[in-house]
C-alpha positions as MATLAB code, in Angstrom:
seq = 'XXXXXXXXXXXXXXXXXXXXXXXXXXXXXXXXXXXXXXXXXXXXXXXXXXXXXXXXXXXXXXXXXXXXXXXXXXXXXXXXXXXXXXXXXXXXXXXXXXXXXXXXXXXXXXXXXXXXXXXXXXXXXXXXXXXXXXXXXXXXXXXXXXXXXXXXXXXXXXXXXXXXXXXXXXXXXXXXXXXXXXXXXXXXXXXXXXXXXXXXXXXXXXXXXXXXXXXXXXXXXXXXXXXXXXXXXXXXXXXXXXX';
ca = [
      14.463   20.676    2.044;
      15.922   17.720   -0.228;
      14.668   18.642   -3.538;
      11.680   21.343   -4.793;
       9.641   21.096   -8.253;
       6.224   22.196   -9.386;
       4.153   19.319   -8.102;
       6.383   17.990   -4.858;
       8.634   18.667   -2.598;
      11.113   16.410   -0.684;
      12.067   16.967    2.867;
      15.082   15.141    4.629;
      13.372   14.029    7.742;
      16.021   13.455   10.681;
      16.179    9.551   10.381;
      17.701   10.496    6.859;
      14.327    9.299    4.752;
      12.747   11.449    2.651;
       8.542   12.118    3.039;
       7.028   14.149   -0.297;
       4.469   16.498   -0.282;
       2.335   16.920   -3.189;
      -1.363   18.721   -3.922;
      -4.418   16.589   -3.458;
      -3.910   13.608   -5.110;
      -3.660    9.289   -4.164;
      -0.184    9.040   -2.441;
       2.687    9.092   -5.391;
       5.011    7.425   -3.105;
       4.922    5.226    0.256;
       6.263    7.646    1.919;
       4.083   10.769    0.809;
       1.805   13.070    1.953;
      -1.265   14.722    0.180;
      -2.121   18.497    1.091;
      -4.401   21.075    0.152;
      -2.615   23.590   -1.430;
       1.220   23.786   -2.176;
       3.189   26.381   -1.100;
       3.880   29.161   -3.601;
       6.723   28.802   -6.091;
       9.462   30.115   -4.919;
       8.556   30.340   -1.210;
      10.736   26.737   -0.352;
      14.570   26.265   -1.686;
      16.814   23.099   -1.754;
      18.557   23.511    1.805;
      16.341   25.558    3.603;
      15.443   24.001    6.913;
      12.262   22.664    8.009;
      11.261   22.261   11.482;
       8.552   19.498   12.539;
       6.488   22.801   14.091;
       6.069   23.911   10.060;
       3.774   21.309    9.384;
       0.186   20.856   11.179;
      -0.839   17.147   11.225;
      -3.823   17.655   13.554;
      -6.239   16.828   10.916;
      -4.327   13.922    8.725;
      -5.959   11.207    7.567;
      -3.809    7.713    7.302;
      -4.292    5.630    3.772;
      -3.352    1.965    3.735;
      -0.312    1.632    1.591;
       0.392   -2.298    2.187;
      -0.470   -5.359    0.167;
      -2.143   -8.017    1.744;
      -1.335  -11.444    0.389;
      -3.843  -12.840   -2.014;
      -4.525  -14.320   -4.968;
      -4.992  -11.915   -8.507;
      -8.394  -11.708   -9.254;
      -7.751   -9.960  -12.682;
      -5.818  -11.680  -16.004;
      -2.297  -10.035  -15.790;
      -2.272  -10.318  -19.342;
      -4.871   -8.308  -19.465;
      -3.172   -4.754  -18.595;
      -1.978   -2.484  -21.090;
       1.690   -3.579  -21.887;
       3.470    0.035  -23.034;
       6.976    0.142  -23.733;
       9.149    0.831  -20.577;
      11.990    3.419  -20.576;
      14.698    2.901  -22.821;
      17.388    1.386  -20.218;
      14.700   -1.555  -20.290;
      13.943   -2.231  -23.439;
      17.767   -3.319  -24.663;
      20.889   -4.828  -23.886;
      21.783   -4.911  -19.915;
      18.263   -3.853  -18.605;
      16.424   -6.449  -20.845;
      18.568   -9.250  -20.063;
      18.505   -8.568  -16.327;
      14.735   -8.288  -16.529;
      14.104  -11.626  -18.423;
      16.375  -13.132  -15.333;
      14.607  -11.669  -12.831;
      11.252  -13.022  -14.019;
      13.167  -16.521  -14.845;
      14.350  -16.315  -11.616;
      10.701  -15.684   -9.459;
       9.693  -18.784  -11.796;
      11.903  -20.849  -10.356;
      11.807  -18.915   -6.754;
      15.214  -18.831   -7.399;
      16.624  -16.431   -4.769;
      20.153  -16.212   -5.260;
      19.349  -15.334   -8.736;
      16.539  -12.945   -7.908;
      19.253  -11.038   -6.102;
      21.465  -10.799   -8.659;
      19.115   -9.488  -11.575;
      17.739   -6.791   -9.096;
      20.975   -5.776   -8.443;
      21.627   -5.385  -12.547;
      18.384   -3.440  -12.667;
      18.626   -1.403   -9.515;
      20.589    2.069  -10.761;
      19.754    1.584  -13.960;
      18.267    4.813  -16.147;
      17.773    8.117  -15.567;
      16.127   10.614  -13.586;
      14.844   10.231   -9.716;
      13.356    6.515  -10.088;
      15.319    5.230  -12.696;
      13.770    2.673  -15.023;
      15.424   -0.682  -13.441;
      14.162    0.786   -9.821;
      10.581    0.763  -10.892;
      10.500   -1.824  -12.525;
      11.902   -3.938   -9.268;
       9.384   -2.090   -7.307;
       6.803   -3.172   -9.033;
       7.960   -6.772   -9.196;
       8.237   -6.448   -4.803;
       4.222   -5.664   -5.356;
       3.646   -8.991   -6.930;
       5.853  -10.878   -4.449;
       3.856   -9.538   -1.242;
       0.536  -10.166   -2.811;
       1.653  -13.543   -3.900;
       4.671  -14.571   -2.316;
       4.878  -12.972    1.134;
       6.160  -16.263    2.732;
       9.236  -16.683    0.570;
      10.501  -12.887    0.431;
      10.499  -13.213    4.567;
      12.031  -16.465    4.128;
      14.779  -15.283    2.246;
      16.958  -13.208    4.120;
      19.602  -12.661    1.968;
      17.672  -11.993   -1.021;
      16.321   -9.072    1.210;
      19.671   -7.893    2.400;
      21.188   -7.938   -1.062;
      18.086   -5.798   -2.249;
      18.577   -2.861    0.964;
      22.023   -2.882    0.092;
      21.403   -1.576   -3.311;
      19.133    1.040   -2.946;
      21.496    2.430   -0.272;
      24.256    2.538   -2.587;
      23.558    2.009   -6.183;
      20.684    4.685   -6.604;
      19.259    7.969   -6.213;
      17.856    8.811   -2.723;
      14.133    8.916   -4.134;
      14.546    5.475   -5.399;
      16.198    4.433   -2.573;
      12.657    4.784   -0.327;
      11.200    3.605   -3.168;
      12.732    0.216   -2.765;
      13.029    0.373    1.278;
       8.970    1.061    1.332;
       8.502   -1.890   -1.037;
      10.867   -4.560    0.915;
       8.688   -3.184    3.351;
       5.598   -4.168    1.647;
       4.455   -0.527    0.918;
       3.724    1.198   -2.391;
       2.382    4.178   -3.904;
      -1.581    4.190   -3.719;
      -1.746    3.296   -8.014;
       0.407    0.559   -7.206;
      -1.705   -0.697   -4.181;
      -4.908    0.089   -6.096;
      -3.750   -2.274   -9.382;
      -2.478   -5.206   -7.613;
      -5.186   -5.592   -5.493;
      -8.070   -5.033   -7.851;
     -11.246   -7.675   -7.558;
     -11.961   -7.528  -11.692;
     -10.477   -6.927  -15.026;
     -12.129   -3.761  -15.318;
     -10.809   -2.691  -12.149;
      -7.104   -3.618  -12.757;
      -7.346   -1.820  -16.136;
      -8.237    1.387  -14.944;
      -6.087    1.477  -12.088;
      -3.268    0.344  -14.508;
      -4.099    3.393  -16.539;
      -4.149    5.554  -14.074;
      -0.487    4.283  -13.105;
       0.544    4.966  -16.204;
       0.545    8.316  -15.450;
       3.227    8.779  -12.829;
       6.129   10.429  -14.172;
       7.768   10.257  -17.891;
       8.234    6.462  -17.687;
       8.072    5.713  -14.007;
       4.096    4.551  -14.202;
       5.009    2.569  -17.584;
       8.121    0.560  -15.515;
       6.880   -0.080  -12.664;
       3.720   -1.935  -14.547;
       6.775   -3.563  -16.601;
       7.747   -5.218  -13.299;
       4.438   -5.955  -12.389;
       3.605   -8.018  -15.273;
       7.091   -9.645  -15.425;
       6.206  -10.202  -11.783;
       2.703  -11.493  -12.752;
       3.629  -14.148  -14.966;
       6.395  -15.604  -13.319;
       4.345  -15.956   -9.943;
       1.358  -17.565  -11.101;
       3.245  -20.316  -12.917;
       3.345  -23.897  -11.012;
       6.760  -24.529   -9.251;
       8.876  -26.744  -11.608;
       8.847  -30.135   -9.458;
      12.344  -31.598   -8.643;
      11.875  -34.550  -11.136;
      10.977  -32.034  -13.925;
      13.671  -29.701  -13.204;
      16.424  -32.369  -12.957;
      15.149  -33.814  -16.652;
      15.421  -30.497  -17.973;
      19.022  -30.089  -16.537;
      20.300  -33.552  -17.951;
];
């Protein structure tokens, strides 16, 4: 056992990844699984071993958890736009957020890398703010941009290296999942919604995964949102602007 609370409970599987259970509910991670009925509080502790015989998975039931690549068939300005967590909203966390979505404007990789790697760490609690909200940015790309996340191998090496060693172990399969192209069920549900009606609802019902966690990741994904549906600056363009 990694971690135990009211609604979920981690497990250290032996590759060293986590895998959550929670009640009946759509998947709250990429790497989670939904069951019946919790165990009693009390019955599991942090530490306490678990052996692959514990759990019965004779009757489990798969859920797609990846993106396809497509186009957005809703307005991304359309979603609800709440305030993120704190770490977001000023200083460090804002800045590195207005570069990351300057930098999937310009499909800037180098830069991409370095703004997640301001945001990754950054808050509190088991996702912190700056992990969502990169997470949900990685939903965009693989809806919109498959191509030039594969393409870009270093931009995906600088990303694994963070969330090995900047951030909380939770977060860290967060962001492994999503370089992965796989996201919690909300997240899956949202990006690839066929209407505006759709999107909204399943953008509300993100909103209510964890304190902030819901709010940041939808952060990302509208930072994400905007940047990607912008025209490419063309090389004349770009070279006026720098002169």
């Amino acid at each position: 056992m990694h971690s135990v609370f009211d609604r979920a409970i981690n497990v250290l599987w032996g590759d060293g990844r986590l895998v959550t259970f929670h009640g009946p509910a759509p998947l709250a991670a990429p790497f989670a699984v939904a069951v019946r009925e919790m165990p009693p509080r009390g019955a599991m502790t942090p530490a306490m071993p678990v052996a692959e015989s514990d759990l019965g998975w004779a009757q489990a039931e798969s859920v797609p958890l990846e993106i396809p690549r497509g186009r957005l068939a809703f307005d991304i300005d359309g979603l609800p736009s709440p305030a993120p967590g704190s770490a977001l909203r000023a200083g460090p966390g804002l800045r590195a957020a207005r570069a990351l979505g300057q930098a999937l404007a310009e499909r800037d990789a180098l830069a991409c890398a370095d703004a997640a790697w301001r945001l990754i760490g950054l808050g509190e609690g088991l996702t912190p703010s700056g992990d969502d909200c990169v997470v949900g940015a990685l939903a965009l790309i693989h809806r919109l941009a498959p191509a030039w996340l594969a393409a870009n191998e270093a931009l995906r090496d600088q990303l694994a290296t963070a969330a090995m060693t900047r951030t909380t172990a939770v977060a860290r399969d967060f962001l492994l999942e999503a370089l992965e192209g796989r996201f919690a069920e909300r997240v899956r549900d949202l990006v690839i919604a066929f209407s505006d009606e759709k999107a909204a609802l399943a953008a509300r019902e993100l909103l209510g995964m964890g304190a902030t966690s819901g709010a940041d990741t939808l952060y990302g994904i509208r930072l994400a949102g905007r940047a990607l549906v912008r025209p490419l600056p063309s090389r004349r363009v770009a070279a006026s602007g720098a002169s």
